[in-house]
Backbone bond lengths (Angstrom), bond angles and torsions (degrees), N, CA, C in turn:
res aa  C-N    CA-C-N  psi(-1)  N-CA   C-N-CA  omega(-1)  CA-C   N-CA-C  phi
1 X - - - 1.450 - - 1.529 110.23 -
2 X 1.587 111.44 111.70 1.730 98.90 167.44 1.431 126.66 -64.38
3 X 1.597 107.99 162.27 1.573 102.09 -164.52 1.415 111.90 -71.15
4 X 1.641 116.06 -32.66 1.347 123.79 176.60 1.736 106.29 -43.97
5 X 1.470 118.41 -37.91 1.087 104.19 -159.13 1.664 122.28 -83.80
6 X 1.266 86.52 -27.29 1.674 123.46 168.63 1.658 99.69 -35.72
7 X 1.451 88.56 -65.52 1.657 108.87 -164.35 1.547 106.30 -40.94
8 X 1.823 85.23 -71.17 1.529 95.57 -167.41 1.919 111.69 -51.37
9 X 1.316 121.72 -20.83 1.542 125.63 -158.32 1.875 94.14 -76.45
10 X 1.573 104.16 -40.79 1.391 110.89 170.42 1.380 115.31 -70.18
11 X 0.968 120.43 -35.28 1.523 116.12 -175.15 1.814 113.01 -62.74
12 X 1.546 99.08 -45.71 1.697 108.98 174.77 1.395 101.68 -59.70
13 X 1.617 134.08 -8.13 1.701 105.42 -173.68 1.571 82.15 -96.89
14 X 1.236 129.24 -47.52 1.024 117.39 -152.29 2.144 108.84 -73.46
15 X 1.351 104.47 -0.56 1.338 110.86 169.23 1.573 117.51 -94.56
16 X 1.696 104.20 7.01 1.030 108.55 166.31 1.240 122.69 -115.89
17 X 1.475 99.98 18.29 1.922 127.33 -177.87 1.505 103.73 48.97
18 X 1.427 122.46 21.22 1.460 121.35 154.28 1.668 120.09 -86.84
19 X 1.480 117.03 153.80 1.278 121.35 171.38 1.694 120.14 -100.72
20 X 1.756 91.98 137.47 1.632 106.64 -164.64 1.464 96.25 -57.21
21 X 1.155 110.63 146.26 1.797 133.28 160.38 1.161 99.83 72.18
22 X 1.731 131.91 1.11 1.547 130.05 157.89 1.365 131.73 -107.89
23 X 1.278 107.78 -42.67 1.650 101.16 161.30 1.567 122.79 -123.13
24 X 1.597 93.91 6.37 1.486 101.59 176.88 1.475 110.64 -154.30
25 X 1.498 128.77 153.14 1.521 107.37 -154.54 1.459 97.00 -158.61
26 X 1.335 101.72 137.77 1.691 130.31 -173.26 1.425 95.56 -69.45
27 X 1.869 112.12 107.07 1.763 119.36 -177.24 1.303 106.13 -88.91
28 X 1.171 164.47 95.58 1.533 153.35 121.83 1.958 119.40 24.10
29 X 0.943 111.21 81.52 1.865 100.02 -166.32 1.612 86.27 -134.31
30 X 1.472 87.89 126.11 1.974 100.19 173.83 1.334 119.44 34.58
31 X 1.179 121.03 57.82 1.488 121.36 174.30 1.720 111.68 81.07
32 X 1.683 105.88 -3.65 1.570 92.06 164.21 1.439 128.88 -148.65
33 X 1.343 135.47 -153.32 1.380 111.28 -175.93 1.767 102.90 -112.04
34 X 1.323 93.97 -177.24 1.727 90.75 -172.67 1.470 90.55 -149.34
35 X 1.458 115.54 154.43 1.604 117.31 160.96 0.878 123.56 -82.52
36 X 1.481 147.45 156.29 1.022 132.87 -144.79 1.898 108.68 -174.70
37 X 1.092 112.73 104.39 2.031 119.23 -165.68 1.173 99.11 -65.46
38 X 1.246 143.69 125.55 1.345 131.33 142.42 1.534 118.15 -58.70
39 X 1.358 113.81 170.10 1.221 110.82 160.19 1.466 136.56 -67.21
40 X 1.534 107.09 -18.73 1.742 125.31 168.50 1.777 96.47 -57.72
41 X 1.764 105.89 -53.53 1.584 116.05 -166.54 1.427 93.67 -42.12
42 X 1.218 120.72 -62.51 1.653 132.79 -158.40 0.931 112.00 -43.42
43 X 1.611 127.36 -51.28 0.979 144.66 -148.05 1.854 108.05 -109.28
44 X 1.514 103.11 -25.75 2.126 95.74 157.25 1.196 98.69 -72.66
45 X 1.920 137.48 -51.69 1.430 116.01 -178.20 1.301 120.54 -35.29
46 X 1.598 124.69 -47.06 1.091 95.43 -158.99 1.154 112.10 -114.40
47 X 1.231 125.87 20.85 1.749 143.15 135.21 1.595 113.47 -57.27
48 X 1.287 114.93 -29.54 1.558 113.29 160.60 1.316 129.10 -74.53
49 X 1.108 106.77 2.97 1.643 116.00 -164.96 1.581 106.29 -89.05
50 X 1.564 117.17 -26.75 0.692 126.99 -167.69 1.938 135.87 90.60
51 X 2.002 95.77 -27.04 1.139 97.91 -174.83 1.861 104.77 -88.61
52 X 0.965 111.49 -5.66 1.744 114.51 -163.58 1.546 98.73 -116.91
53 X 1.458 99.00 104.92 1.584 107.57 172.88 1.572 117.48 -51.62
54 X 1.240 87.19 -63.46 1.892 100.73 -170.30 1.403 95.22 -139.39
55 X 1.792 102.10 154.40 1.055 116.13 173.66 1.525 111.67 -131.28
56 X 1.565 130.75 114.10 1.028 156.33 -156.69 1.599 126.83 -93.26
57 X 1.602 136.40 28.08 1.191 122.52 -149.26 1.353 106.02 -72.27
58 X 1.390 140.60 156.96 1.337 151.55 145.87 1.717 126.29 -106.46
59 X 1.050 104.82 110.87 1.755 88.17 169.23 1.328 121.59 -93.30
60 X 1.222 115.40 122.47 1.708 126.93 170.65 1.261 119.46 -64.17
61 X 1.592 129.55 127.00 1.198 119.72 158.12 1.367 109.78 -120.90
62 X 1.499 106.46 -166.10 1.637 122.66 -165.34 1.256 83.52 -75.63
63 X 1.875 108.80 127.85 1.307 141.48 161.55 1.331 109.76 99.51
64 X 1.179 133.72 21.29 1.223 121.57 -171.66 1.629 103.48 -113.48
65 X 0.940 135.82 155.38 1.577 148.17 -162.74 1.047 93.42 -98.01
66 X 1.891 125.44 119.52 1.408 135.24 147.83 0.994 109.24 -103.12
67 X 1.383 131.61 150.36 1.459 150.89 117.60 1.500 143.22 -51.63
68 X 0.749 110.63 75.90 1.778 91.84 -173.55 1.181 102.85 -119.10
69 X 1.646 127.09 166.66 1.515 135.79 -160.09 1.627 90.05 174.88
70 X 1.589 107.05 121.32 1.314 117.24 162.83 1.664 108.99 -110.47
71 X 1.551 111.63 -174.79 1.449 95.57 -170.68 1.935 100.82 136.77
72 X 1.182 71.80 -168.72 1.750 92.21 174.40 1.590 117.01 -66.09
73 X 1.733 97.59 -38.32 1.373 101.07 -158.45 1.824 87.77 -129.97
74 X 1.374 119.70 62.23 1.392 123.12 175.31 1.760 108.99 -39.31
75 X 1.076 103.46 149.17 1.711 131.45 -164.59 1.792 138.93 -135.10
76 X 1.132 124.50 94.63 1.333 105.51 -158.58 1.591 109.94 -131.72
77 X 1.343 127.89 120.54 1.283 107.22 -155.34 2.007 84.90 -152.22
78 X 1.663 106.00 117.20 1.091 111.70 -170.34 2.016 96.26 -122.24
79 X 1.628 92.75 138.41 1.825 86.96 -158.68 1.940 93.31 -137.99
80 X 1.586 110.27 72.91 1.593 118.29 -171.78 1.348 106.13 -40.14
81 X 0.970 127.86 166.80 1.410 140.08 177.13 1.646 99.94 -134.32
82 X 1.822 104.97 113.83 1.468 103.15 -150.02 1.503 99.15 -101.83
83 X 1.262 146.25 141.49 1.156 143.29 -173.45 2.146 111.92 -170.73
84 X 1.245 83.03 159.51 1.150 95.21 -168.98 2.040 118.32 -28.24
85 X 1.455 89.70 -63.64 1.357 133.07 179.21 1.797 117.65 -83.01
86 X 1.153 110.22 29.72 1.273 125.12 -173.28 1.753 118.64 -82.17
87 X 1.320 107.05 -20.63 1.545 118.23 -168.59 1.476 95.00 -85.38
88 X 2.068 118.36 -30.15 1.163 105.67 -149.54 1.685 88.93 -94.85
89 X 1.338 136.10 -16.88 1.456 132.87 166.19 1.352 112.41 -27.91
90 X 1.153 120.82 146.67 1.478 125.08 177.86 1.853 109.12 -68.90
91 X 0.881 123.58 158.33 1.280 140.43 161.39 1.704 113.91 -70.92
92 X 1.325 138.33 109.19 1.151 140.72 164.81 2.095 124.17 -87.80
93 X 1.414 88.29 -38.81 1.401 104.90 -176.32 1.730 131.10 -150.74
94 X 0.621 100.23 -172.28 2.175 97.87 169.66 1.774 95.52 -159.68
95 X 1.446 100.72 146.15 1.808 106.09 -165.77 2.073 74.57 -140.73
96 X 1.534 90.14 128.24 1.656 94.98 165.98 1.836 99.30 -131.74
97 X 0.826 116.73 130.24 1.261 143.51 -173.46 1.547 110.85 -112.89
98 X 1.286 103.64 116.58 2.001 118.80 172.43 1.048 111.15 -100.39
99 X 1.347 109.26 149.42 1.108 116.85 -171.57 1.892 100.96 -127.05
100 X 1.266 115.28 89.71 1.784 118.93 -162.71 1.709 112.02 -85.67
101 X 1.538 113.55 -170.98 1.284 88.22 -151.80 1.880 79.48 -99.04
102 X 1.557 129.00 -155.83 1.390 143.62 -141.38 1.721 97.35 12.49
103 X 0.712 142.00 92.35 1.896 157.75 -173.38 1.411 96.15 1.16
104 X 1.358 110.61 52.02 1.798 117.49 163.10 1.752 109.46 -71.96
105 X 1.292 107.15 162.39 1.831 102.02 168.29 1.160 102.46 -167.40
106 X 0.934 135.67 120.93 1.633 148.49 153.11 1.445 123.45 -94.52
107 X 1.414 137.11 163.92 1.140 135.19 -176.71 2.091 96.91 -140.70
108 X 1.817 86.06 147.97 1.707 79.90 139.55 1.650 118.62 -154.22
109 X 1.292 109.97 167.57 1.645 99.37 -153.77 1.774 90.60 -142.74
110 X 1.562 99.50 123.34 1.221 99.81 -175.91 1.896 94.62 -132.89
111 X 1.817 98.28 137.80 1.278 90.24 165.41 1.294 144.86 -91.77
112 X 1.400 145.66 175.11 1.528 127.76 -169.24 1.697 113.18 -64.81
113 X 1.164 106.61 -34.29 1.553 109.85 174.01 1.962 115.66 -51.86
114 X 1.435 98.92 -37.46 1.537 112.80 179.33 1.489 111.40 -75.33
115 X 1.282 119.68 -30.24 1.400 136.45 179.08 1.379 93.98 -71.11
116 X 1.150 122.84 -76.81 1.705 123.55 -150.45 1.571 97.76 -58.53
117 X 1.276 116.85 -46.87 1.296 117.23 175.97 1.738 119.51 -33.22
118 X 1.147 107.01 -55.42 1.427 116.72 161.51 1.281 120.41 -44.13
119 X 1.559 108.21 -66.89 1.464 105.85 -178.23 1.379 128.42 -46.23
120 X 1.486 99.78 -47.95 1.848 100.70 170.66 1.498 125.28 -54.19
121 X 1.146 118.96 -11.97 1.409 143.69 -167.14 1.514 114.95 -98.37
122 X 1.286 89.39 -60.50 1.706 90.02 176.83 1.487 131.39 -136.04
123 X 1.591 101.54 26.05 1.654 115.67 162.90 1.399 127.85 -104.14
124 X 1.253 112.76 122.87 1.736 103.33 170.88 1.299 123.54 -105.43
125 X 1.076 101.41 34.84 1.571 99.31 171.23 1.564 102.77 -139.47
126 X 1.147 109.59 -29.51 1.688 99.95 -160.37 1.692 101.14 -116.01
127 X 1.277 133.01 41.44 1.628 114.09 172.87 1.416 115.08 -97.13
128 X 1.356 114.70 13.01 1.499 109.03 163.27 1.687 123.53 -102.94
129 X 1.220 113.27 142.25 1.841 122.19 172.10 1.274 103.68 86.27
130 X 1.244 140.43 -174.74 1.303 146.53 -161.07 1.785 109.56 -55.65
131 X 1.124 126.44 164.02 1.398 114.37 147.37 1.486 117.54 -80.08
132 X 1.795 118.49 141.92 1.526 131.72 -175.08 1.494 89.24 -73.57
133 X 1.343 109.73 143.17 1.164 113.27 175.41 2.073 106.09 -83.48
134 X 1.327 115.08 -6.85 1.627 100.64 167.09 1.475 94.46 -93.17
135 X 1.334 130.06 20.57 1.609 110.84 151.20 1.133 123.15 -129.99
136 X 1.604 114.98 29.35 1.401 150.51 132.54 1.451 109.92 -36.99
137 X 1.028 89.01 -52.84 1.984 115.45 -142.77 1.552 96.83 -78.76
138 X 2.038 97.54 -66.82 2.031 86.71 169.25 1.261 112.70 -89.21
139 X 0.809 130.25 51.23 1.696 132.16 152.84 1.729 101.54 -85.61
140 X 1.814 105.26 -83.63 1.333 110.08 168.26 1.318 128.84 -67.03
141 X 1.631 136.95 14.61 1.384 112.56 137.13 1.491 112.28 -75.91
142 X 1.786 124.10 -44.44 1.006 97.08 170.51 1.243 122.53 -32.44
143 X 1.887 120.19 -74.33 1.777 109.02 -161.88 1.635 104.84 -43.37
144 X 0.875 133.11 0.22 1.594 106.17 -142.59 2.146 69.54 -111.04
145 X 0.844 142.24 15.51 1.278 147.32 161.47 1.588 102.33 -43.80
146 X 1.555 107.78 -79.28 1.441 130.13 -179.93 1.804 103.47 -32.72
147 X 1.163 129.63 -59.62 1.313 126.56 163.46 1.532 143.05 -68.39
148 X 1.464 91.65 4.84 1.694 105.30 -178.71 1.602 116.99 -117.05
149 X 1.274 91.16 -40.81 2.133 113.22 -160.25 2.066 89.79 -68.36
150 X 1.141 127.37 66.36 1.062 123.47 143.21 1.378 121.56 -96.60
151 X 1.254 122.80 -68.49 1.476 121.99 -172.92 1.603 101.61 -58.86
152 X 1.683 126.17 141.19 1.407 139.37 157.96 1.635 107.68 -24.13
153 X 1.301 108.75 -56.33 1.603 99.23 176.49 1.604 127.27 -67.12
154 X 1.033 130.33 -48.93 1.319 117.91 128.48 1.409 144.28 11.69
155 X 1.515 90.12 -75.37 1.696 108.93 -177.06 1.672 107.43 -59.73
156 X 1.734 95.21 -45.96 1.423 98.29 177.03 1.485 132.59 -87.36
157 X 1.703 93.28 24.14 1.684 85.78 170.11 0.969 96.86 -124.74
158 X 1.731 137.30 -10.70 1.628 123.10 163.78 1.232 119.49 -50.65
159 X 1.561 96.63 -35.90 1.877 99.29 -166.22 1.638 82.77 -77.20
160 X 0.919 176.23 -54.00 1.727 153.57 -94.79 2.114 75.07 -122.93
161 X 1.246 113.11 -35.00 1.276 120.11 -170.67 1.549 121.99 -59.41
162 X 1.982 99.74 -54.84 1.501 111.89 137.59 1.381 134.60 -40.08
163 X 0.764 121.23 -72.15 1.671 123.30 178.35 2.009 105.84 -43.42
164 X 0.952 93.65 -35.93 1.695 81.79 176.99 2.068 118.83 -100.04
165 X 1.620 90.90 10.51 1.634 86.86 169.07 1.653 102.35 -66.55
166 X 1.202 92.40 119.41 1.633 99.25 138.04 1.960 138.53 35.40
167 X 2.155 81.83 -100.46 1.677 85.80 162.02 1.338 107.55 -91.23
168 X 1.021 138.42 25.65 1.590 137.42 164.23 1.484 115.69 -84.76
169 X 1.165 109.88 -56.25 0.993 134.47 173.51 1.374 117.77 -58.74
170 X 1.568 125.82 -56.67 1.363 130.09 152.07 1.953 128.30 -30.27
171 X 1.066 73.80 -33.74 2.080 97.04 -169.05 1.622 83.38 -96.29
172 X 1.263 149.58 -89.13 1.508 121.79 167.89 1.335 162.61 3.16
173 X 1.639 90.37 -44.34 1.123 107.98 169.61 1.503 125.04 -122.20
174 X 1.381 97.89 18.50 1.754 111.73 172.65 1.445 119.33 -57.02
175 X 1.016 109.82 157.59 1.601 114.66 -175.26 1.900 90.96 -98.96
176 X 1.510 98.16 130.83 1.719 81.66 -162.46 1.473 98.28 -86.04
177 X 1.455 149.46 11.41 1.110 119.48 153.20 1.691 125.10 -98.78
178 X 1.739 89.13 40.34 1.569 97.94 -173.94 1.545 101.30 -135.68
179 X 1.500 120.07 94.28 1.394 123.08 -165.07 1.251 93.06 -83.20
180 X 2.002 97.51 133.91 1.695 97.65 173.91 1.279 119.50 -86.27
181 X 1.220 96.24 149.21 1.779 104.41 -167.44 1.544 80.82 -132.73
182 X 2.159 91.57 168.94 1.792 93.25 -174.69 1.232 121.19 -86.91
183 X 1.268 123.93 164.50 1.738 101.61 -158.17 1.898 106.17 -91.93
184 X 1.457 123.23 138.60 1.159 112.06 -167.70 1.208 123.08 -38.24
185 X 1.856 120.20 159.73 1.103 132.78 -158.60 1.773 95.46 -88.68
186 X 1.609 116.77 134.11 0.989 135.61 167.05 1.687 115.50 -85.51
187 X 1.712 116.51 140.43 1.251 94.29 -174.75 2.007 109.04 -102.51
188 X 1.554 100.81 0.87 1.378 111.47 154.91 1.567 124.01 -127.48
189 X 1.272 92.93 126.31 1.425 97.65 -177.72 1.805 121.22 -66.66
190 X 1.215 118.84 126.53 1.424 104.57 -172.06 1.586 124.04 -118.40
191 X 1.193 138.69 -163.01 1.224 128.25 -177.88 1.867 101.12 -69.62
192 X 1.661 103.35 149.32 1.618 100.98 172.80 1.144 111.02 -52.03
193 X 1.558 123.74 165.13 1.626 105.11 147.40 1.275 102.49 -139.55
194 X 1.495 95.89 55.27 1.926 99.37 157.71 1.355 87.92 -149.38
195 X 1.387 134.13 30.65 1.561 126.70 137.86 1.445 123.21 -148.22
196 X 1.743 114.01 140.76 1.372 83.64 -164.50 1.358 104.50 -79.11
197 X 1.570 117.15 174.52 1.433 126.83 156.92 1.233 132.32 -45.92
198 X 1.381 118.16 128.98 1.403 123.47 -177.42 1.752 118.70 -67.89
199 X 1.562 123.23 136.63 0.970 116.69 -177.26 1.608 131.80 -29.31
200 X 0.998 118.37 170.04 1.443 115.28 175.22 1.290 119.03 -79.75
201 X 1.065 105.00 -51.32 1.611 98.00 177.73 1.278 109.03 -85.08
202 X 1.533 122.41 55.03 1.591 116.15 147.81 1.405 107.64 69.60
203 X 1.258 124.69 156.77 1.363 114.96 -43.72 1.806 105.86 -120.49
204 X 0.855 141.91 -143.86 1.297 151.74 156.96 1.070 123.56 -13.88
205 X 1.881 136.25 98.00 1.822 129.91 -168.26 1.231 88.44 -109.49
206 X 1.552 98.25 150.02 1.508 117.06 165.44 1.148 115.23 -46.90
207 X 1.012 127.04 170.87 2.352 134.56 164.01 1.377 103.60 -62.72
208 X 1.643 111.78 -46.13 1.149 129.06 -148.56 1.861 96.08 -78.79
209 X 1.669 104.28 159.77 1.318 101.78 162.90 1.608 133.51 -6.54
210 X 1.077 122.84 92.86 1.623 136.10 -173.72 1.590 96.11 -35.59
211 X 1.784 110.19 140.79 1.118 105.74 149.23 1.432 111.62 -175.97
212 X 1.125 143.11 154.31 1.749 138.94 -163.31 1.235 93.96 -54.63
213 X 1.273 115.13 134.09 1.199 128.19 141.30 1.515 129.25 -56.64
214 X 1.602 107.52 128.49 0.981 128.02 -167.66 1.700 97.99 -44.05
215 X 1.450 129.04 175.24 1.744 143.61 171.47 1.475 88.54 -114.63
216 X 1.355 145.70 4.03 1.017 139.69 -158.99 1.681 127.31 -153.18
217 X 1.363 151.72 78.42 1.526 118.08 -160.15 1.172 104.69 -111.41
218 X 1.496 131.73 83.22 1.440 125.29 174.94 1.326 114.18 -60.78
219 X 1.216 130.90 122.58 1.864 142.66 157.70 1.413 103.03 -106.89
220 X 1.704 100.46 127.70 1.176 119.05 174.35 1.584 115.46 -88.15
């Protein structure tokens, strides 16, 4: 990797007023580095925006009690079932819950089948072995775009949000006589290493000030 490139890959997180190896992270691609949003990144953008109080992700697994109810009076109520052996349950879904400003709240809830679908589609690095549950997480804040990106501020923190996906970012910073292709198929899937691992005891923390996740996320 040249140093120029290094530079510049750091310079784009920090033009995204995120911090390297915490909410945004230097990727390794064909001999160089790439910028790269975490899901923490995603989620200070759009705590900077001003319109998004809190941002709430949960990951669902096998056995755990959801709620959901769309409608007039949308509904979202995720209730883990906590146990020893809880990390090794399969993944069914991810529920991210906003928290907007006059005590607004919306949710969006996408399942793993809807996720992977994506990934095969539009990841080059990660469509083999389970889906990571922190790419659970920015999968559906992305979707949850379509239900948020009204107000100008908004608009302008999806796009700062875009620019640091991943294959965006990859395709950006390509060397253009080096067409990206997906990177060979692994026959074990292993930890990322352009995010770190999520705590042990489960599952997904905000950017913002650490704190247990709720057993519960009612949206009204």
């Amino acid at each position: 990797c040249k140093g120029w490139a290094l530079i510049d890959s750091a310079a784009q997180i920090l033009a995204w007023r995120l911090e390297v190896g915490e909410t945004a992270f230097l990727v390794p691609y064909k001999g160089r580095v790439v910028p790269v949003m975490g899901y923490q990144g995603m989620i200070q953008i759009l705590l900077a925006s001003g319109i998004v109080r809190d941002v709430l992700p949960s990951i669902v697994r096998e056995g755990d009690k959801l709620d959901i109810r769309y409608g007039t009076e949308p509904y979202a109520h995720h209730d883990p079932v906590w146990s020893k052996d809880r990390l090794k349950k399969p993944i069914v879904g991810v529920l991210i819950s906003f928290q907007l400003r006059q005590s607004r709240s919306t949710f969006c809830y996408m399942t793993y089948e809807e996720v992977d679908e994506i990934r095969q589609d539009k990841s080059i690095k990660w469509k083999d072995g389970p889906v990571p549950d922190w790419y659970m997480v920015k999968t559906a804040i992305r979707r949850a775009k379509k239900y948020l990106a009204t107000p100008p501020e908004l608009v302008r923190a999806f796009a700062v949000i875009d620019a640091g996906d991943e294959e965006e970012s990859i395709k950006a910073h390509a060397d253009p006589a080096d067409e990206v292709q997906p990177a060979p198929r692994r026959e074990e899937f292993g930890k990322p290493d352009d995010m770190r691992s999520l705590n042990a005891g489960d599952e997904v923390q905000a950017a913002q000030p650490a704190r247990a996740e709720p057993e519960a996320v009612p949206v009204a």
